[in-house]
VOBA-1610 file (N, C-alpha, C; in pm, whole numbers, padded with zeros to 5 digits, always signed):
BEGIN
Unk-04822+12712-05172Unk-04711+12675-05258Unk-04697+12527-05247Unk-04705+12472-05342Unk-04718+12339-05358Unk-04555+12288-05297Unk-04557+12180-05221Unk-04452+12121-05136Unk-04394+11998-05270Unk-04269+12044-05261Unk-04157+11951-05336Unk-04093+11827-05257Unk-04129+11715-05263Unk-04087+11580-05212Unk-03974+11545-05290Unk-03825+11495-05221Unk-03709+11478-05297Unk-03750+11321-05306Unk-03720+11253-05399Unk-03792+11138-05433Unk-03676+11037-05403Unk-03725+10915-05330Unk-03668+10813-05204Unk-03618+10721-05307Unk-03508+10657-05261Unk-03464+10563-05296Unk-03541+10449-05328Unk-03516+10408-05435Unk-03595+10264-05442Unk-03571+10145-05355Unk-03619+10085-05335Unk-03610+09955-05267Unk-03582+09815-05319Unk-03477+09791-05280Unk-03433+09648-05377Unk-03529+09565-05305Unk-03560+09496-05439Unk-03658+09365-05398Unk-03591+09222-05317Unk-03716+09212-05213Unk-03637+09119-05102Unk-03587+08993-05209Unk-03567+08939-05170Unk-03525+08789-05195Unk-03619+08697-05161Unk-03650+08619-05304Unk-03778+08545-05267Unk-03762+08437-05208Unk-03869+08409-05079Unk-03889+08271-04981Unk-03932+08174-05074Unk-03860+08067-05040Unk-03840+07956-05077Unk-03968+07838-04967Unk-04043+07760-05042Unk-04100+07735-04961Unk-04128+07564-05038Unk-04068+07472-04953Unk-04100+07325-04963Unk-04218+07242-04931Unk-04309+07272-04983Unk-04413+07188-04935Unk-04417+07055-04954Unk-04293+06981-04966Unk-04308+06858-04929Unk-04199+06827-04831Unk-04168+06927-04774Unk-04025+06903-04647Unk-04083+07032-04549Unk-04109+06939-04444Unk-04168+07006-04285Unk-04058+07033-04150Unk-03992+07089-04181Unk-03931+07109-03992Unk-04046+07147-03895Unk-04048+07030-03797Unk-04150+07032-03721Unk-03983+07037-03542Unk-04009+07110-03461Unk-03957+07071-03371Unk-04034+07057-03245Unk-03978+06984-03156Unk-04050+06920-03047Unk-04015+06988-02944Unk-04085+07040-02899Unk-04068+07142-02771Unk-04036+07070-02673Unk-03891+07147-02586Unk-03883+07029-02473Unk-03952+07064-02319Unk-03998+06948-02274Unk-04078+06992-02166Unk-03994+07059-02041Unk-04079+07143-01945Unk-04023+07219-01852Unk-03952+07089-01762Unk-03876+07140-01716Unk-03863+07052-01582Unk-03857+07146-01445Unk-03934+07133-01395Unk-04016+07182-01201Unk-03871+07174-01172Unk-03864+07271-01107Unk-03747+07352-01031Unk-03701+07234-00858Unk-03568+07208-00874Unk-03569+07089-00751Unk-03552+06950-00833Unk-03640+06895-00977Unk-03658+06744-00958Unk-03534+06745-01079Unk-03418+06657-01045Unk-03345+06635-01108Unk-03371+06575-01237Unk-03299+06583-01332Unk-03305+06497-01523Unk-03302+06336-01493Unk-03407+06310-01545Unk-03388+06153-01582Unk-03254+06118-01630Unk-03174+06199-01702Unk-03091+06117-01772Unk-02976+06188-01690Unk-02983+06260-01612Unk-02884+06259-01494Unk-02864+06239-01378Unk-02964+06093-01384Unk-02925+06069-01202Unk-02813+05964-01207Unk-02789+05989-01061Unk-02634+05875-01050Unk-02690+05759-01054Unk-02539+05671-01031Unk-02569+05535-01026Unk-02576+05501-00869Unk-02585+05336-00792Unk-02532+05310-00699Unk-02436+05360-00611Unk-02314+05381-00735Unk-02163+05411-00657Unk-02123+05559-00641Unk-02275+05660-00701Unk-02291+05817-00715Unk-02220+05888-00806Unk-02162+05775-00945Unk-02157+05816-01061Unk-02232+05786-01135Unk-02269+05884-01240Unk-02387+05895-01350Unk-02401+05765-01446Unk-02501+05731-01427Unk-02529+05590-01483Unk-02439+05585-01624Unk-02405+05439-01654Unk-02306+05470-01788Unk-02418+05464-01904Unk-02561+05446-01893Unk-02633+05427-01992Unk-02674+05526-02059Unk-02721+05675-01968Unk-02704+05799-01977Unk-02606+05908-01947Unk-02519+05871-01858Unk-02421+05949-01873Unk-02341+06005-01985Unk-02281+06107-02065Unk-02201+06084-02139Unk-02108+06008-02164Unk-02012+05949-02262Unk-01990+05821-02294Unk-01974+05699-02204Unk-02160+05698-02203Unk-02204+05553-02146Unk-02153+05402-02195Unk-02099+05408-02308Unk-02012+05320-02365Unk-01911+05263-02332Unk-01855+05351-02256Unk-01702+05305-02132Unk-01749+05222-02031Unk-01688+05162-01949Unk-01719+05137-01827Unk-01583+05227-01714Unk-01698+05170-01606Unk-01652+05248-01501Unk-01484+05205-01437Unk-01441+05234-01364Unk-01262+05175-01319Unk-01313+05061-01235Unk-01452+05054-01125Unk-01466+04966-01057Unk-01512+04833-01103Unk-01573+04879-01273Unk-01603+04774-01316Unk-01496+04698-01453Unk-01400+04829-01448Unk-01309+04755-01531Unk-01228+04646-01460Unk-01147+04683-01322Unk-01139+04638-01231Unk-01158+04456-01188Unk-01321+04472-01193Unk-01385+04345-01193Unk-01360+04283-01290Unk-01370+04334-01404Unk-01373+04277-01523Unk-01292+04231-01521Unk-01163+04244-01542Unk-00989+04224-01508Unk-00973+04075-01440Unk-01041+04097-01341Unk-01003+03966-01210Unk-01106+03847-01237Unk-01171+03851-01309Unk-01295+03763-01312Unk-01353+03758-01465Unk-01339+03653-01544Unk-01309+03499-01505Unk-01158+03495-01464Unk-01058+03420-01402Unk-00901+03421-01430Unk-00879+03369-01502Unk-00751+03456-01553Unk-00689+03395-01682Unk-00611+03316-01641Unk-00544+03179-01648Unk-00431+03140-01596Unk-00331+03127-01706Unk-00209+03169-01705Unk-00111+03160-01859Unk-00041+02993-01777Unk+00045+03006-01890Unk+00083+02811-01877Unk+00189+02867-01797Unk+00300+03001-01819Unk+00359+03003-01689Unk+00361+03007-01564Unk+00231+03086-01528Unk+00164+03048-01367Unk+00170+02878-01297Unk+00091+02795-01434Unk+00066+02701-01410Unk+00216+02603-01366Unk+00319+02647-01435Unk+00419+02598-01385Unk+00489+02607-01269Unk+00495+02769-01214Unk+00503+02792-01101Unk+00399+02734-01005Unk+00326+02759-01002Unk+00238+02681-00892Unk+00237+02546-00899Unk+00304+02475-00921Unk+00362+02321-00994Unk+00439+02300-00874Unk+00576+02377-00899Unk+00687+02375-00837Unk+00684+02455-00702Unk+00558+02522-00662Unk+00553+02503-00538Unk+00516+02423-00484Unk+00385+02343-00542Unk+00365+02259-00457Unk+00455+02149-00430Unk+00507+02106-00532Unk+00639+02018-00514Unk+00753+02031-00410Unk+00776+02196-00426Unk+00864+02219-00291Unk+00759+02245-00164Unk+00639+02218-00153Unk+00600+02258-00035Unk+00580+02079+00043Unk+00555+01998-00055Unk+00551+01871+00009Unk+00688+01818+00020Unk+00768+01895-00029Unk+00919+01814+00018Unk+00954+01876+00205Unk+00925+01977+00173Unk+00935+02010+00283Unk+00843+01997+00405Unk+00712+01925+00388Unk+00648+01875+00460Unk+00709+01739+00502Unk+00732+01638+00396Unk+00832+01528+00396Unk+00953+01533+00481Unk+01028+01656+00506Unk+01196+01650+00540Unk+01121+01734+00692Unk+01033+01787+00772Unk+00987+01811+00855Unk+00913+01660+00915Unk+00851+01642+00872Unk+00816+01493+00925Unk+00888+01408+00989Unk+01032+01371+00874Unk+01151+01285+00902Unk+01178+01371+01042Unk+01245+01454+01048Unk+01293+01540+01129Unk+01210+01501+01268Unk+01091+01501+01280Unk+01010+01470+01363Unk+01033+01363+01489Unk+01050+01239+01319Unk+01095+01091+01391Unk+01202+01047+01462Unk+01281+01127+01385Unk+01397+01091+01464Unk+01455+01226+01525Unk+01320+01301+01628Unk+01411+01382+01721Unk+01474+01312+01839Unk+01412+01201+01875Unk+01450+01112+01964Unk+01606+01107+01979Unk+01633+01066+01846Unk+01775+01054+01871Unk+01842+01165+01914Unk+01821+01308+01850Unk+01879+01371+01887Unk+01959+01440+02028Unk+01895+01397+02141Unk+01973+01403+02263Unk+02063+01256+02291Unk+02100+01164+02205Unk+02175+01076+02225Unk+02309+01093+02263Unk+02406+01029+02327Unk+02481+01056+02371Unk+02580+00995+02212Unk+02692+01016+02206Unk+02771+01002+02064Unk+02774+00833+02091Unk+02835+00757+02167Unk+02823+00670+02201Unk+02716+00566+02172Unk+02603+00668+02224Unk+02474+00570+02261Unk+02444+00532+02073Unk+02440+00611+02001Unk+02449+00674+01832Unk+02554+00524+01769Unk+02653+00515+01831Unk+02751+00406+01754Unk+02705+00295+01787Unk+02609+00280+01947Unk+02597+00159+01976Unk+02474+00100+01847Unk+02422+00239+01855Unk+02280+00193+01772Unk+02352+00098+01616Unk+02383+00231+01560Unk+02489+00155+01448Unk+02531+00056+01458Unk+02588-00006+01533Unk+02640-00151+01523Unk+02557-00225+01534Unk+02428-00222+01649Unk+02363-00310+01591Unk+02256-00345+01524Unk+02211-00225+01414Unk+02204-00225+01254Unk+02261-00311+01164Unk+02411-00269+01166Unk+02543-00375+01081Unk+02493-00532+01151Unk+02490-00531+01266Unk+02465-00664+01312Unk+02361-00728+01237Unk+02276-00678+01265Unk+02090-00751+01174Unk+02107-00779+01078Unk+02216-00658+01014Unk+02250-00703+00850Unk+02332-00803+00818Unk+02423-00798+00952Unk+02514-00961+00927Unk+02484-01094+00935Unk+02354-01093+01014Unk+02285-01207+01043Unk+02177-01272+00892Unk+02178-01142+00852Unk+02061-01149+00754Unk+02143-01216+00615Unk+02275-01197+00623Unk+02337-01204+00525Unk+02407-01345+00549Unk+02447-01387+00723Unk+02504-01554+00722Unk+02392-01643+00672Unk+02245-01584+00729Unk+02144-01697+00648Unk+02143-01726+00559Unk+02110-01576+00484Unk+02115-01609+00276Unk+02242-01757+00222Unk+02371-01677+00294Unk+02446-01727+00241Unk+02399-01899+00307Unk+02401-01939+00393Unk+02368-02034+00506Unk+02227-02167+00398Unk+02142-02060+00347Unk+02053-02136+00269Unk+02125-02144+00135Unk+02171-02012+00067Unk+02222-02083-00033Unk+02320-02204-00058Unk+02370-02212+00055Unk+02461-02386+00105Unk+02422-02485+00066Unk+02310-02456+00173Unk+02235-02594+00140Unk+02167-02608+00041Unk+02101-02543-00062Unk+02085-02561-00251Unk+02160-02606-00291Unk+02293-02547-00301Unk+02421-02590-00335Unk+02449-02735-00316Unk+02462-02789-00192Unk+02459-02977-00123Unk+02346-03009-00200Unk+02194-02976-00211Unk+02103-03053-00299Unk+02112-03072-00379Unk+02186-02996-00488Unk+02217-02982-00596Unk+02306-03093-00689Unk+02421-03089-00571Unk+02524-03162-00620Unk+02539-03290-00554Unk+02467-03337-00445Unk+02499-03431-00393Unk+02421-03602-00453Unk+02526-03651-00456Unk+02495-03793-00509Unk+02330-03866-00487Unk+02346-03850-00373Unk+02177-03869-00298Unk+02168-03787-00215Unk+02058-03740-00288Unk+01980-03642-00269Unk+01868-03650-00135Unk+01810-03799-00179Unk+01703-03752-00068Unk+01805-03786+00033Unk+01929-03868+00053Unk+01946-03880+00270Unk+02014-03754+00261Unk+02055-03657+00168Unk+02097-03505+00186Unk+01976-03412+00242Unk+01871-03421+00155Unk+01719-03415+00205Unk+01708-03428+00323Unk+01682-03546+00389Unk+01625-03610+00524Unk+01756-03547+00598Unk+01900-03535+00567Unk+01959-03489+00715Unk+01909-03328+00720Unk+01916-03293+00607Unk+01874-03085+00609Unk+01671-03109+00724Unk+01655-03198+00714Unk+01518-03227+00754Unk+01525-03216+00910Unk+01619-03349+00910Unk+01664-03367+01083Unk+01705-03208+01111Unk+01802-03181+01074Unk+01827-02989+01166Unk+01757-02934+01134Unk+01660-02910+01055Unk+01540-02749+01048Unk+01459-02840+01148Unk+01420-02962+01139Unk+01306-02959+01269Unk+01402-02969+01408Unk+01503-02986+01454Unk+01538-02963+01561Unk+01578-02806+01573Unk+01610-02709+01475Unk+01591-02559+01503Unk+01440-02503+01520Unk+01323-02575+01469Unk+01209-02562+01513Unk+01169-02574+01629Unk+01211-02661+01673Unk+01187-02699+01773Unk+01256-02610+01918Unk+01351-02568+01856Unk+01404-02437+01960Unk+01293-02356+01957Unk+01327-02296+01844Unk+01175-02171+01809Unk+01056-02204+01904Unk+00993-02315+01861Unk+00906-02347+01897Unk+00915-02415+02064Unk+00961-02380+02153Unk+01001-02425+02277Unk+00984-02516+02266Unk+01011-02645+02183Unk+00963-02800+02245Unk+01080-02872+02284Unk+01206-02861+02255Unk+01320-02872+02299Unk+01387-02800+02383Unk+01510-02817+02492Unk+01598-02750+02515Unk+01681-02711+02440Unk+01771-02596+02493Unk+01873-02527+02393Unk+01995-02477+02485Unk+02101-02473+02433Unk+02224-02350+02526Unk+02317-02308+02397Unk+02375-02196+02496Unk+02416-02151+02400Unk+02504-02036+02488Unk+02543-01895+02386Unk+02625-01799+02465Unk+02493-01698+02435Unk+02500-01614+02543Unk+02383-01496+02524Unk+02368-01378+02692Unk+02275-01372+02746Unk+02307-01300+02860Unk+02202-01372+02968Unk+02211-01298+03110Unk+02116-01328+03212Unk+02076-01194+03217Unk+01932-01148+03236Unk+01837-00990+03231Unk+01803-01015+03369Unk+01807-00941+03477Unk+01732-00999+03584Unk+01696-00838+03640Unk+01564-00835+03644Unk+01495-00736+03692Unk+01429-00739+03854Unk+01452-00696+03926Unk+01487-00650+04070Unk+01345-00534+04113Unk+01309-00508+04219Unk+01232-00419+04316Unk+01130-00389+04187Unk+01087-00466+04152Unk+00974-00483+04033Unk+00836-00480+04034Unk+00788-00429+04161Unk+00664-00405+04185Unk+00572-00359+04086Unk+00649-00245+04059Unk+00585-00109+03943Unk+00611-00175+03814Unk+00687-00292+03772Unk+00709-00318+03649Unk+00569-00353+03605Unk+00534-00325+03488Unk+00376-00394+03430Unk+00414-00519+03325Unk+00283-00531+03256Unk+00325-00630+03178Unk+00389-00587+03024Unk+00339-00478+02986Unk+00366-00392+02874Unk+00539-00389+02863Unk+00597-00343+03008Unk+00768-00339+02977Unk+00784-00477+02966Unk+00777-00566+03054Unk+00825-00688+03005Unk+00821-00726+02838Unk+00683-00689+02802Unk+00663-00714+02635Unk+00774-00652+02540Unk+00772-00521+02589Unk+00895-00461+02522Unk+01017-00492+02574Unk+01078-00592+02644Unk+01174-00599+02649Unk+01199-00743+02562Unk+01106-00859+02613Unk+01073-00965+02490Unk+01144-00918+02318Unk+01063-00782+02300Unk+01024-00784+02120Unk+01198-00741+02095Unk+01231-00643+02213Unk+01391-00567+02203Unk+01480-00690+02184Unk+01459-00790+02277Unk+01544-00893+02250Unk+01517-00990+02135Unk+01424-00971+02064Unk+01430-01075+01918Unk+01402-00968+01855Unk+01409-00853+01835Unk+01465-00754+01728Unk+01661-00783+01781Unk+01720-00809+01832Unk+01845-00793+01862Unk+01906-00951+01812Unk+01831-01042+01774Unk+01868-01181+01730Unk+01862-01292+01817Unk+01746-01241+01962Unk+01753-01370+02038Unk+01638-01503+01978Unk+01744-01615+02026Unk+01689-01736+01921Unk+01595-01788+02046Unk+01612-01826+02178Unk+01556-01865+02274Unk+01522-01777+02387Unk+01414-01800+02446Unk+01452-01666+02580Unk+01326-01787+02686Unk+01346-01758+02770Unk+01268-01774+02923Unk+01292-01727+03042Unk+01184-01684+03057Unk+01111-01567+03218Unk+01100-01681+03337Unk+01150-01639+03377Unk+01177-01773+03527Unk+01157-01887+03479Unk+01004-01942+03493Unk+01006-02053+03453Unk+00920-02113+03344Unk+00884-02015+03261Unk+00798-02010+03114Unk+00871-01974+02980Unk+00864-02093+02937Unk+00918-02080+02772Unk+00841-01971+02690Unk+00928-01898+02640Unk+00870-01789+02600Unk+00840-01816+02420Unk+00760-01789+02340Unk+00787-01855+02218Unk+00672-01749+02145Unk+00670-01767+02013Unk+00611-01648+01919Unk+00445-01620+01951Unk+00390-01697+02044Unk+00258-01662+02058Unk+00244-01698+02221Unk+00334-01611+02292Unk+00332-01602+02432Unk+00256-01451+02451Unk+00143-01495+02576Unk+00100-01302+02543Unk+00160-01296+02743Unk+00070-01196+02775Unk+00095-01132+02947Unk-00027-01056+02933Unk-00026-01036+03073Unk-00162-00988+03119Unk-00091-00944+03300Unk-00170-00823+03345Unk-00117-00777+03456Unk-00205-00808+03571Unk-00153-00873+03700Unk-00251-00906+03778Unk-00168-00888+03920Unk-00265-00860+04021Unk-00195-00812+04133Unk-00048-00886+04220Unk+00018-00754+04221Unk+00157-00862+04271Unk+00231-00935+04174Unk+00183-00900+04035Unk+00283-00968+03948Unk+00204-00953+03810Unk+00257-01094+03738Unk+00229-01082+03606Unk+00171-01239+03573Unk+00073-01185+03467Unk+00065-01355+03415Unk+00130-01360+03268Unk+00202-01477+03248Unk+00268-01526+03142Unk+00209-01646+03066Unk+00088-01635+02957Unk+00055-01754+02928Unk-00012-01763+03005Unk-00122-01729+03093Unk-00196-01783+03167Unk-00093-01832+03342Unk+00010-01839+03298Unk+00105-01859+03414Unk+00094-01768+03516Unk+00143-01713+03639Unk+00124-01595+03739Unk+00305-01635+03771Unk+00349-01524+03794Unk+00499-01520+03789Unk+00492-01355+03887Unk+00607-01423+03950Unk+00617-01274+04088Unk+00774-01179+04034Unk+00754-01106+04122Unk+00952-01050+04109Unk+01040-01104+04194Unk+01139-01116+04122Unk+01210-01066+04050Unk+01191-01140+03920Unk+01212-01109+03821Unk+01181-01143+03695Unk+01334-01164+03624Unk+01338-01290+03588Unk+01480-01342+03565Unk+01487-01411+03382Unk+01499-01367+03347Unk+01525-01388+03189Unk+01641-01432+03164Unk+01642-01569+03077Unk+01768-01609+03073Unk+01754-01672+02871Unk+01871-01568+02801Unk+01834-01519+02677Unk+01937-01574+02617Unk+01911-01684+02479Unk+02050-01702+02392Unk+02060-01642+02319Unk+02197-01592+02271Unk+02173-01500+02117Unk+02312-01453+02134Unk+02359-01401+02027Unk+02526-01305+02053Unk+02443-01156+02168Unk+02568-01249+02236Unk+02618-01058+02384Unk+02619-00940+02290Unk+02695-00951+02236Unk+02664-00823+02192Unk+02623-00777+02114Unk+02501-00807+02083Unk+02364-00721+02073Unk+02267-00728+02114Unk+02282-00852+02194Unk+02174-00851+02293Unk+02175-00693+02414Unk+02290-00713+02456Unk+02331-00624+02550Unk+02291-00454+02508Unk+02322-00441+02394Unk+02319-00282+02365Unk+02156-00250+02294Unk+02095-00362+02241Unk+01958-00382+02226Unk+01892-00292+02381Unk+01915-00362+02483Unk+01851-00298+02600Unk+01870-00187+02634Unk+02033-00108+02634Unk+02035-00015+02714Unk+02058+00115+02597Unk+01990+00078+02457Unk+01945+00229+02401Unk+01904+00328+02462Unk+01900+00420+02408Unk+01842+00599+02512Unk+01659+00540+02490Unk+01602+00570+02597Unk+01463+00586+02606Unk+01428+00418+02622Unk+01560+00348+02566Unk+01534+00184+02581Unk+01426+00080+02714Unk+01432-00044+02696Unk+01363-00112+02803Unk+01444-00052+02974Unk+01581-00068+02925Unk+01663-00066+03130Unk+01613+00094+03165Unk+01612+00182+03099Unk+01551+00362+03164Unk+01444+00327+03153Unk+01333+00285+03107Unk+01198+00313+03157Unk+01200+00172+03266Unk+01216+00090+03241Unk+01217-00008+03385Unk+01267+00073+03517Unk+01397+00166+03518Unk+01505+00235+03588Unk+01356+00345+03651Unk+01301+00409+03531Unk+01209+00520+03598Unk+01119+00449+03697Unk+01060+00342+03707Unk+00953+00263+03769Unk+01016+00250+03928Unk+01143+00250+03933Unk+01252+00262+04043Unk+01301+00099+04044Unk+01307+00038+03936Unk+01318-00108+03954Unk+01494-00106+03921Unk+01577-00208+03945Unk+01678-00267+03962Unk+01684-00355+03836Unk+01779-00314+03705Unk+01788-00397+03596Unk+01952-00408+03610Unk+01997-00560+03595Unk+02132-00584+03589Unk+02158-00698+03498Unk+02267-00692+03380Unk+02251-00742+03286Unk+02388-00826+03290Unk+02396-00964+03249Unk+02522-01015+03257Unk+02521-01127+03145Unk+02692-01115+03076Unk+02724-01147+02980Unk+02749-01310+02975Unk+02697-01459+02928Unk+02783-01547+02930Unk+02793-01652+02832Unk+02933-01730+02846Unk+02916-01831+02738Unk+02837-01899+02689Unk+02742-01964+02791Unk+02657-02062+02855Unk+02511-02030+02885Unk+02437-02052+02809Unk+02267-02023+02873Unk+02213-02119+02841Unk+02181-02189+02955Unk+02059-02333+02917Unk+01928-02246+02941Unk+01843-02262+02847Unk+01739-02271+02842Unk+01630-02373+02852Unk+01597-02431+02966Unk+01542-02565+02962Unk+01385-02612+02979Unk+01268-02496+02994Unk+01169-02526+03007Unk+01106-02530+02856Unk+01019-02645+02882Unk+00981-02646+02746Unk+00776-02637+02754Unk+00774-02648+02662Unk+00675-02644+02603Unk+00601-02787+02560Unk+00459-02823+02543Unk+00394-02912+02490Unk+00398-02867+02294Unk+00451-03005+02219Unk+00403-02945+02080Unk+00267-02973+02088Unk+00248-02865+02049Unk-00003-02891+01974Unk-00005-02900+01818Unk-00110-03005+01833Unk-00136-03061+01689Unk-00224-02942+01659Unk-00177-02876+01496Unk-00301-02802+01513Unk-00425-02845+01437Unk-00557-02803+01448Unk-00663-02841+01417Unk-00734-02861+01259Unk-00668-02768+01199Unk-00720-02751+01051Unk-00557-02726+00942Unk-00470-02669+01027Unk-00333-02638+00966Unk-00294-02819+00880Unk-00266-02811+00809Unk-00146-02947+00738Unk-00050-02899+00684Unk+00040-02973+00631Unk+00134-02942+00574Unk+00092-02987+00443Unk+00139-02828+00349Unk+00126-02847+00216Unk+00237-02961+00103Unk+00327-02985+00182Unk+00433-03072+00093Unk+00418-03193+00093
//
């Protein structure tokens, strides 16, 4: 008996492939990578983060290098620049007002006293400084106005060379001022004597002499056994100075804090100072012609 086949569905026709023969997808197979050896494009950097060149967004930088970046070159804004202006300004003032401070710690253990004596004779220097001015402007004044001039001239002539001549030890002089007389003077050197010299013509002395040597603007000392030389002179102790000038400032000239009479006093020497109307000063001096000096007038 012939077999009856129920007859199959048709088959829809596929859908036709499309085929570009002038467009190729070719892809590139990627190579294995051996089990263990890490990706080229994932190894770290230095700091054991992934390089920024391959890392994903290699385009950033890192915090350590933003960081850097930040601090380097410096920026300076003009307000910095001002501040750091005004420190340094306040840092040298205050280097300045530390310094001062420095100089005059000395004073600071002064006794209140010792402080007024100083003061006065400050005011003093300044009073002296101020009878001259006035003292020369005088005598402009007499040149000025006086009928004749030159015997006004020639007498102002006669007194500046006989006040030279004080200066210059070639004359005697007296006057009111003190007697310095230094005692058990072994230990004295020549250095205190010097400083007691400069103390007394910082204080306004016009004349001074050490026993028996005129003392004058180019007197030196030199220390030699058992005493001192003055000028080439040799002079023993006691050492007797006999000084014109106003008492009082001669007097307080010496016995400042740290002054000539305490460091003479430390040496264990004997300084006693006395006030009087009267001081002849009478050793003198040779005047010297000098060699190349003239007078320009």
């Amino acid at each position: 008996m012939p077999e009856h086949r129920e007859p199959s569905e048709p088959r829809e026709p596929s859908e036709p492939r499309e085929v570009h023969e002038d467009r190729e997808v070719r892809e590139t197979p990627t190579p294995a990578r051996e089990p263990g050896v890490p990706d080229e494009r994932e190894k770290p950097g230095p700091d054991g983060e992934p390089t920024a060149g391959d890392a994903p967004g290699s385009d950033q930088l890192t915090g350590r290098q933003r960081l850097a970046a930040g601090m380097w070159p410096p920026r300076v804004t003009r307000a910095q620049l001002i501040v750091a202006l005004l420190l340094f300004v306040l840092g040298l003032g205050l280097a300045i007002q530390v310094r001062s401070t420095t100089e005059n710690s000395a004073l600071r253990g002064a006794r209140q006293e010792d402080l007024v004596r100083i003061l006065d004779e400050l005011d003093n220097r300044t009073q002296r400084l101020e009878d001259e001015k006035r003292r020369l402007e005088t005598q402009r004044t007499e040149l000025e106005n006086s009928s004749d001039q030159a015997e006004e001239a020639r007498r102002q002539t006669v007194q500046k060379e006989q006040q030279l001549g004080v200066l210059a030890g070639t004359v005697a002089a007296e006057g009111p001022g003190i007697n310095l007389t230094v005692s058990n003077a072994n230990s004295v050197q020549a250095d205190m004597l010097l400083d007691a010299i400069q103390e007394l013509r910082a204080a306004g002395a016009e004349a001074i002499q050490l026993n028996d040597v005129r003392v004058v603007a180019d007197t030196y000392f030199s220390d030699v056994d058992g005493g001192v030389r003055v000028d080439g002179k040799r002079i023993s102790p006691p050492y007797e100075f006999k000084v014109i000038g106003k008492p009082q400032d001669l007097e307080p000239a010496l016995n400042i804090p740290g002054g000539v009479v305490q460091t003479m006093e430390k040496e264990q020497a004997t300084v006693s100072i006395e006030r009087a109307e009267k001081i002849v000063v009478d050793a003198l001096r040779s005047a010297e012609r000098p060699d190349y000096a003239r007078s320009s007038s």
